[in-house]
N, C-alpha and C positions, 0 to 999 in steps of 0.2 A: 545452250550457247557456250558456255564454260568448257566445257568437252570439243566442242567445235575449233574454240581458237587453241587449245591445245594440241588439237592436229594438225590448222594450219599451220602451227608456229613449228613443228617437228618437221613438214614436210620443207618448208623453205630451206630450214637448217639442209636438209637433206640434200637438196637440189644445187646446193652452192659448190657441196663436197661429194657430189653425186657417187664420181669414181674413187673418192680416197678409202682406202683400204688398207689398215694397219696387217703388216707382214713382220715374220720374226725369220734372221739367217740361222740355217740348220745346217753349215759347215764352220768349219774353223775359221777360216779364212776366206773372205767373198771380196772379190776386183767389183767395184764400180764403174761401169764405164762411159765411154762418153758417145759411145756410136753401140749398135743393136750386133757387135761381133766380137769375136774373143783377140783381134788383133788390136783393135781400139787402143788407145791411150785410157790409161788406168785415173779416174779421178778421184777417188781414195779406197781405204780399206776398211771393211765389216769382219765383225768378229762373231762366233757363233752368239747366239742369243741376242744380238740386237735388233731394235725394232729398226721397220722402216714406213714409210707410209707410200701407198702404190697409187699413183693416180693412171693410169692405162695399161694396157695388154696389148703384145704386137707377136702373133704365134706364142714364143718360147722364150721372150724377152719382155719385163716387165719397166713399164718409164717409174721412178720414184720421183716422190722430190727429196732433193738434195741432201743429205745426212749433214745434222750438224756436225761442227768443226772441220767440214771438205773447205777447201780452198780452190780459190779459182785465179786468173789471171787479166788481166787488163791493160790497153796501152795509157799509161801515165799520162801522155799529153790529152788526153780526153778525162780526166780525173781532178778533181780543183775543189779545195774544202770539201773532202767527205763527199761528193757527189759529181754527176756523171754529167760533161756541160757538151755530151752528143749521144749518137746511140752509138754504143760500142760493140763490138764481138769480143765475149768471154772464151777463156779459150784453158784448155789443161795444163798447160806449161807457159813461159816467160819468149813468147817466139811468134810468130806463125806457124812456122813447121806442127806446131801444137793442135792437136782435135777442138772445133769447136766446140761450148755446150750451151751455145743459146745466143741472145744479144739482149740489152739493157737500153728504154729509152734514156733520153737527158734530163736529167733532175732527180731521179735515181740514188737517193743515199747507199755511200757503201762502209764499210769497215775495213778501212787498209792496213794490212798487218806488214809489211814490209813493202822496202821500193828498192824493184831491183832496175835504177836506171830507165831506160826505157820503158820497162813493164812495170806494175805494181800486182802484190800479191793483195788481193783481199777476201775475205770469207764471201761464201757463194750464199746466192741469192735464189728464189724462189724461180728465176727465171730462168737457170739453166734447168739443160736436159741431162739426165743419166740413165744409167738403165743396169740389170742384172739378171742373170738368168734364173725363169722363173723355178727349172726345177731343185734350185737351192736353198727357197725361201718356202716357209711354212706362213700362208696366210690364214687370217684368223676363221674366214669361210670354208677353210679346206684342213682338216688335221694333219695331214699328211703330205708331204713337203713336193711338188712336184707332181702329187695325183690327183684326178680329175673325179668328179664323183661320177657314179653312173646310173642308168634310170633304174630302178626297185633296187637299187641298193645304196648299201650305207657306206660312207670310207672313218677312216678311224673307228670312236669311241663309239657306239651306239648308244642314244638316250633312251634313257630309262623309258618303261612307258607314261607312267605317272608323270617323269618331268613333259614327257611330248604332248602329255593329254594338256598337262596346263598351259603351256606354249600357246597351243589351239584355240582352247576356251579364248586366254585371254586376245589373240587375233581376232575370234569368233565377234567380243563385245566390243573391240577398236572399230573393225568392218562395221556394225550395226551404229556406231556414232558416226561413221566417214559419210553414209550413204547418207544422213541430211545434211550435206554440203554440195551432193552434188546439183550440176544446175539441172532446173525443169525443162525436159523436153531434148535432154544431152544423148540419151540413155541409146546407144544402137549395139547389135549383136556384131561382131566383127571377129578375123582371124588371119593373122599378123603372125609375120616369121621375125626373129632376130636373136639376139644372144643375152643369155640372162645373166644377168651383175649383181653383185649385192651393193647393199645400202646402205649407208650409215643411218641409218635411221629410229629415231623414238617411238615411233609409230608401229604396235605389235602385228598387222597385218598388214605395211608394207616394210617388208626386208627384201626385198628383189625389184629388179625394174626389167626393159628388157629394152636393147637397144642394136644400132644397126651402125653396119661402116661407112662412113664418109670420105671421100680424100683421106684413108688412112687413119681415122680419128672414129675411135665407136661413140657414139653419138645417143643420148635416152632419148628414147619415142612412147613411153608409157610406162607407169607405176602398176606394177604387179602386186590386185591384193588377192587375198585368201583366205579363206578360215581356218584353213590349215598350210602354211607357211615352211612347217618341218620338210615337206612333199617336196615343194619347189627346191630348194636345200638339192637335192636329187639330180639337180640340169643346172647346176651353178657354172657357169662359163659356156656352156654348150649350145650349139646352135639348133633353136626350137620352134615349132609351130605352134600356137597360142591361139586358143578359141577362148570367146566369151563375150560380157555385156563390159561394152567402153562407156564411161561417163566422163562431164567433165567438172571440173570444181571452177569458181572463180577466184581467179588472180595464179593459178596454177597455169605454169606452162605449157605441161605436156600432161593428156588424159591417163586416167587410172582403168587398167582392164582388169573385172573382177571374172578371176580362171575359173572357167567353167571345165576344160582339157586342157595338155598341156602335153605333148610328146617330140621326139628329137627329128630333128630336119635333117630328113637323110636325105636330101637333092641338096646341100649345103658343101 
């Protein structure tokens, strides 16, 4: 039972921050921007080695949130004691003419750092949009800044075998605690195409999920476990075909497909 809610509580965490994905810049200098193009309106500046954190993928443009100390813009007359008394459109500059990056309901605390008149500057909020190109950023599922891993093979460092053997095992013994959670009579063979993401996750055999486009928005449709985890590692971003036994857990959103194959979806 102890092992049980240790999963569950790993997997919730997980679900909340499904897509966030700590990324590091691997240039000098990286533009933020506010729209998915290199003409956009700049919302601030990265410097080699900062983190970022990646919450979606759009091709070759990645959405972050917001880098602390960015600043954002607001019209003043919607601004009154520290909070927001309409929904407002944030915006990159002191103007319209300025790129949006989001809108803020009413009630909305903010931190206003200066007032320029009409507009007020205040530090940005979780609810604007930015984005960065992704072959600039080294994220922490991909070593190598901008490259995609590919199937039987490895990109950067290659792990030892000893560390990959342990890796496994200890997947091997997560998976053999997950399976009595799942519910009686959930249990069906199933084979699902979509795109595989990593996880933030505590859970040693699930670090992947696999999810599908929506209106623009990839979306999880299933926890990808394994006993071997390293494998999946192989199709991180890429779009796949997925065979195996789906279960489901309860109070779990979305079911868990334990991989039985797992290859690339060339009609994709």
């Amino acid at each position: 039972m102890k092992i049980q809610k240790i999963l569950a509580a790993g997997i919730v965490l997980t679900s909340v921050a499904l897509w966030a994905e700590e990324g590091e810049v691997a240039v000098g200098t990286l533009n933020v921007r506010a729209k998915m193009n290199t003409r956009s309106d700049v919302v601030c500046k990265l410097k080699k080695g900062d983190k970022i954190e990646v919450v979606n993928r759009f091709g070759q443009w990645l959405e972050i949130r917001t880098p602390k100390g960015a600043s954002v813009y607001a019209a003043s007359r919607f601004v009154k004691d520290g909070k927001t008394t309409s929904e407002i459109r944030l915006r990159v500059g002191p103007g319209t003419q300025y790129a949006s990056v989001g809108t803020v309901p009413p009630g909305v605390a903010v931190t206003v750092e200066e007032n320029k008149g009409e507009w007020v500057k205040i530090a940005a909020l979780n609810h604007t949009k930015c984005f960065v190109h992704a072959k600039y950023i080294r994220l922490a599922s991909s070593p190598t800044a901008g490259e995609k891993p590919t199937t039987g093979k490895s990109t950067g460092e290659k792990p030892s075998a000893d560390k990959q053997a342990a890796v496994d095992s200890e997947a091997a013994a997560a998976l053999a605690a997950l399976r009595k959670s799942y519910i009686d009579g959930s249990s069906e063979v199933v084979e699902v195409q979509g795109i595989v993401k990593a996880l933030n996750s505590k859970v040693k055999c699930l670090r992947y999920a696999l999810a599908e486009s929506r209106n623009g928005k990839l979306v999880p449709v299933a926890f990808l476990a394994s006993e071997r985890p390293t494998q999946l590692a192989n199709f991180f971003d890429r779009a796949v075909l997925v065979k195996g036994k789906q279960c489901k857990v309860d109070k779990w959103a979305i079911p868990v497909i334990e991989v039985d194959t797992i290859k690339l979806n060339t009609e994709k």
